[in-house]
Backbone as ProteinMPNN parsed JSONL, in Angstrom:
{"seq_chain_A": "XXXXXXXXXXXXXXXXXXXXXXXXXXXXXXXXXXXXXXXXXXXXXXXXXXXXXXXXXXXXXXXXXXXXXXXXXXXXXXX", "coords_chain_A": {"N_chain_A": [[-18.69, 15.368, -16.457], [-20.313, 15.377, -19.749], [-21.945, 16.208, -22.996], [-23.003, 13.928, -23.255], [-23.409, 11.841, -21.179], [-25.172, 11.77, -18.023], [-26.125, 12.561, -15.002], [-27.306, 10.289, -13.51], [-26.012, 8.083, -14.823], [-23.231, 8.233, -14.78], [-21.7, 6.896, -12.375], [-22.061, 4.405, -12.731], [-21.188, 2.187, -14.766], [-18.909, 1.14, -13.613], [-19.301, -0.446, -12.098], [-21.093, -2.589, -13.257], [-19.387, -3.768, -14.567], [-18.3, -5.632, -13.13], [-20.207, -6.842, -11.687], [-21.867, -6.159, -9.629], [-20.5, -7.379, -7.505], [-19.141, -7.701, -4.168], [-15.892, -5.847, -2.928], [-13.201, -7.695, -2.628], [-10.166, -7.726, -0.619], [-6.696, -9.299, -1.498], [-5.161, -11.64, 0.297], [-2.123, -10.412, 2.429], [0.548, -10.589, 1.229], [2.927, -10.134, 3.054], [3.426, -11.987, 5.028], [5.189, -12.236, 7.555], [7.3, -10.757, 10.093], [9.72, -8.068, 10.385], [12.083, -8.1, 12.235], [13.934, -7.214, 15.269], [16.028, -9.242, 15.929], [15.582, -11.161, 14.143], [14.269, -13.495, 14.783], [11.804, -14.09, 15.203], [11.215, -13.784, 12.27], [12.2, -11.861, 9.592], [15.567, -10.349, 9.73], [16.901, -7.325, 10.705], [19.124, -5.415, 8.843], [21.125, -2.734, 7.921], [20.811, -1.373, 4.51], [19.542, -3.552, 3.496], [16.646, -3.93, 2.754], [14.429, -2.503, 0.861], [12.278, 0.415, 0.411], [9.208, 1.17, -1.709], [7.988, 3.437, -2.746], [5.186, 5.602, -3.692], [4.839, 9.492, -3.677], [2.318, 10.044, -3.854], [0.483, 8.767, -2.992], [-1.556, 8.413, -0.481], [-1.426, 5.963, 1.452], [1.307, 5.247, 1.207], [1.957, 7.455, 2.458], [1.667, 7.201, 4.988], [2.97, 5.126, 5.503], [5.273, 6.317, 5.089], [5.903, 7.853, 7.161], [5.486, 6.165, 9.204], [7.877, 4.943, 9.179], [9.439, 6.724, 10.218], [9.126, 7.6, 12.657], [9.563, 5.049, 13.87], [11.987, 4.829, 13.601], [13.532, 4.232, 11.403], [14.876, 4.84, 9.177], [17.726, 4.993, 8.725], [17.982, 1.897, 8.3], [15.929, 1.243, 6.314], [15.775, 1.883, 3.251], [14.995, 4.291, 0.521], [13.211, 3.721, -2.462]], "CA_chain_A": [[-19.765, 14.971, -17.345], [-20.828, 15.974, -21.035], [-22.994, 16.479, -23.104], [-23.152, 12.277, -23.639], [-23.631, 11.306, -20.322], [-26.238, 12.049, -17.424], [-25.537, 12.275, -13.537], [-27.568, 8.726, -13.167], [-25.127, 6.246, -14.921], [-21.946, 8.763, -14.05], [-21.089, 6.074, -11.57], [-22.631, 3.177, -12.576], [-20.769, 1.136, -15.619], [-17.612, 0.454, -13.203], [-20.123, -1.372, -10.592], [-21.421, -3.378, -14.024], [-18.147, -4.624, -15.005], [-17.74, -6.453, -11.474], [-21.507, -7.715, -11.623], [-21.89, -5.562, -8.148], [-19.984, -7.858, -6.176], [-17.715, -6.71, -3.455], [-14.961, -6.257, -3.484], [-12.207, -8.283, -1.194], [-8.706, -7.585, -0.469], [-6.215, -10.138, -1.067], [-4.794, -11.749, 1.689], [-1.256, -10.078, 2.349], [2.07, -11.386, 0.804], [4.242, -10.536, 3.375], [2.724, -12.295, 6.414], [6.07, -12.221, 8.169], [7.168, -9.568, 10.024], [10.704, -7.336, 10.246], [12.312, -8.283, 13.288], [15.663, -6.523, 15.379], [17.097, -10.356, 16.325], [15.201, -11.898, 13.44], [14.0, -14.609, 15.201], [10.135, -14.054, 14.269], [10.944, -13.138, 11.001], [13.615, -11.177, 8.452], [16.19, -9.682, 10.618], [16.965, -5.894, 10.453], [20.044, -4.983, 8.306], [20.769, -1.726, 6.935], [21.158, -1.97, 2.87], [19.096, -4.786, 2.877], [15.812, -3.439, 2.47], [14.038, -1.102, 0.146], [10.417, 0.605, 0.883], [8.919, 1.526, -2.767], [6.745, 4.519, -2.85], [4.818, 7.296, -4.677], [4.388, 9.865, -2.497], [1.167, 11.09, -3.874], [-0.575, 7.979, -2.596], [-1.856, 8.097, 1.005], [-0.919, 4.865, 2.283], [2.651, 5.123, 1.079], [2.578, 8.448, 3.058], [1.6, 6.507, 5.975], [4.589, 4.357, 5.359], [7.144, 6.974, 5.382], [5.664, 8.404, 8.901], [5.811, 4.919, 10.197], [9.598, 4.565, 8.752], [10.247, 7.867, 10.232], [8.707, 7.208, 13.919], [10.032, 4.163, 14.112], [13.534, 5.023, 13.221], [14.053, 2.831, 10.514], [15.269, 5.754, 8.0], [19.252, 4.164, 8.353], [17.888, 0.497, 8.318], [15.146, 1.193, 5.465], [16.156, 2.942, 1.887], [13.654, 4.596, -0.402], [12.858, 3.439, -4.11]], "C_chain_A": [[-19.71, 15.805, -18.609], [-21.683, 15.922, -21.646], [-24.015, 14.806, -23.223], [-24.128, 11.68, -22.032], [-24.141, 11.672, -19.117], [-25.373, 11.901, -15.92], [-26.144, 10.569, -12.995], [-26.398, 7.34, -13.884], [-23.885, 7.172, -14.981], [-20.91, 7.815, -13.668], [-21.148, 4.346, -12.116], [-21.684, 1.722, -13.643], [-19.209, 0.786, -15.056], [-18.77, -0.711, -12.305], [-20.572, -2.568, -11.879], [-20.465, -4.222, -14.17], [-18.011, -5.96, -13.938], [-19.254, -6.992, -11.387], [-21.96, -7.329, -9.866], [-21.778, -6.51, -7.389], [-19.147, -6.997, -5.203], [-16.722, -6.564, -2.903], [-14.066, -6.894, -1.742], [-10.666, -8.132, -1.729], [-7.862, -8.986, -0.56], [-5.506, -10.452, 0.025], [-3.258, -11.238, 1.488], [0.248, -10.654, 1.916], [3.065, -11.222, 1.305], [3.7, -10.644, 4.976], [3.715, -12.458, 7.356], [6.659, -11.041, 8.713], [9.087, -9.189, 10.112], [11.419, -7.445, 11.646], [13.767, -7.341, 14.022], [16.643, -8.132, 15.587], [16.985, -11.236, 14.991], [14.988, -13.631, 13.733], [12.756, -15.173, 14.578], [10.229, -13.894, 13.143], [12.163, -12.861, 10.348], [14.28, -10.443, 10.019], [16.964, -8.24, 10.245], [18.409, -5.866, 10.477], [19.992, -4.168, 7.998], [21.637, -2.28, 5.354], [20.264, -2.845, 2.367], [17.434, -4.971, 2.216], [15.068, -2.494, 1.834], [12.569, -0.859, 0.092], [10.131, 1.426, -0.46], [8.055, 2.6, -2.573], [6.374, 5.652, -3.695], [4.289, 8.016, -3.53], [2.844, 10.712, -2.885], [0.078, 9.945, -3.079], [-0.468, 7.922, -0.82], [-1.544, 7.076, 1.782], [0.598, 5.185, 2.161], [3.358, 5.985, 2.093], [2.597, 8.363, 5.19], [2.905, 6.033, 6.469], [5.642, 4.871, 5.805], [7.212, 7.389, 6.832], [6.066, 7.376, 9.645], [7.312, 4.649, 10.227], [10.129, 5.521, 9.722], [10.437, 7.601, 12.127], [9.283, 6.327, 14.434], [11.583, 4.22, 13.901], [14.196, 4.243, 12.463], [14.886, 3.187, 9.136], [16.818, 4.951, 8.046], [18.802, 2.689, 7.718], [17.391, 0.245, 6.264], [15.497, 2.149, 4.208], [14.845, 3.282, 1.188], [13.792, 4.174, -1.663], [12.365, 4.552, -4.889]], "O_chain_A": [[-19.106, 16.878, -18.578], [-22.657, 15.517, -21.011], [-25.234, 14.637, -23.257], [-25.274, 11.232, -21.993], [-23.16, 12.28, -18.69], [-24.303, 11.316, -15.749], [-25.502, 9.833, -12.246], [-26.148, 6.186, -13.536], [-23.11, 6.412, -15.562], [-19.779, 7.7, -14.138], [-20.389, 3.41, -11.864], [-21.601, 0.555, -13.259], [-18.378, 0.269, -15.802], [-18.491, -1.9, -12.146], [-20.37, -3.701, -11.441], [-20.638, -5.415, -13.92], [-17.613, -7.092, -14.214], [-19.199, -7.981, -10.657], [-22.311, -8.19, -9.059], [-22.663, -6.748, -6.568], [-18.629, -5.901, -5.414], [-16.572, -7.459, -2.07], [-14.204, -6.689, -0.536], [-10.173, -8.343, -2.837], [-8.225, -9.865, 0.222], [-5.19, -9.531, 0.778], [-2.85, -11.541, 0.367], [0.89, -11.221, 2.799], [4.116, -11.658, 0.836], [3.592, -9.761, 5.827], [3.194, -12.951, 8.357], [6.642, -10.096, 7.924], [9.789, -10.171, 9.87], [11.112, -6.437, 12.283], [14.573, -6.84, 13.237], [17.859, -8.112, 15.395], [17.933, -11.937, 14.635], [15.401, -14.616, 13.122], [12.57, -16.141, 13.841], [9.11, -13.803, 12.637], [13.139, -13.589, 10.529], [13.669, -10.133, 11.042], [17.712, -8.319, 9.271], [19.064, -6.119, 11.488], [18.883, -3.961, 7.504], [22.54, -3.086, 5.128], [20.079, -3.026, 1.163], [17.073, -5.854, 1.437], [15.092, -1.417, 2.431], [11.749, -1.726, -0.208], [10.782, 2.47, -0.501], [7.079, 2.186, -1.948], [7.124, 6.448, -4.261], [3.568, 7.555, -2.646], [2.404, 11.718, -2.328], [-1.013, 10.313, -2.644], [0.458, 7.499, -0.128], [-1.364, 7.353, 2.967], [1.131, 5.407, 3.248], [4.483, 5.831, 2.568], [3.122, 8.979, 6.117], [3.63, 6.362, 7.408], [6.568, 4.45, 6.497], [8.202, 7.33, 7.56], [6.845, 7.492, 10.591], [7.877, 4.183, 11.217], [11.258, 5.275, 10.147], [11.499, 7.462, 12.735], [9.675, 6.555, 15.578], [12.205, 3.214, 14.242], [15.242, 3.651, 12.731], [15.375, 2.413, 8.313], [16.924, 4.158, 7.11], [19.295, 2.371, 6.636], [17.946, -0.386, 5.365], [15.413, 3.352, 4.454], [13.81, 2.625, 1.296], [14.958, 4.374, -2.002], [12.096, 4.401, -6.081]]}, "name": "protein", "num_of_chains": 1, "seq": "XXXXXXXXXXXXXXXXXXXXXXXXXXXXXXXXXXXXXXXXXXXXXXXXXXXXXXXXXXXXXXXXXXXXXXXXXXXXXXX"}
């Protein structure tokens, strides 16, 4: 804050913009999933895949745990 602006509208002129609706997720764009035979889905090559990430963002860091757990580090490349 400064000397402009008060702790009551702090928060408030992002919630205006949006007319305090709330908010919804779009539905996912890759509703298919990663398969080992690729029957259900894409079939697991290595090379063929690349997992994009910043690692400062929390989900992404999700991502890499799940990559890591799952053993997908040969299959899956980083961006």
């Amino acid at each position: 804050m400064n000397d402009t602006t008060t702790g009551d509208s702090a928060g408030t002129s992002g919630n205006d913009s949006y007319g305090h609706k709330p908010f919804k997720r779009s539905k996912s764009h890759f509703p298919d999933r990663i398969t080992a035979d690729g029957r259900d889905g894409w079939p697991v090559e290595p090379g063929r895949y690349r997992l994009a990430v910043s690692r400062a963002c929390p989900w992404a860091s999700r991502a890499l745990v799940s990559r890591r757990l799952l053993g997908l580090e040969d299959a899956l490349s980083l961006a």
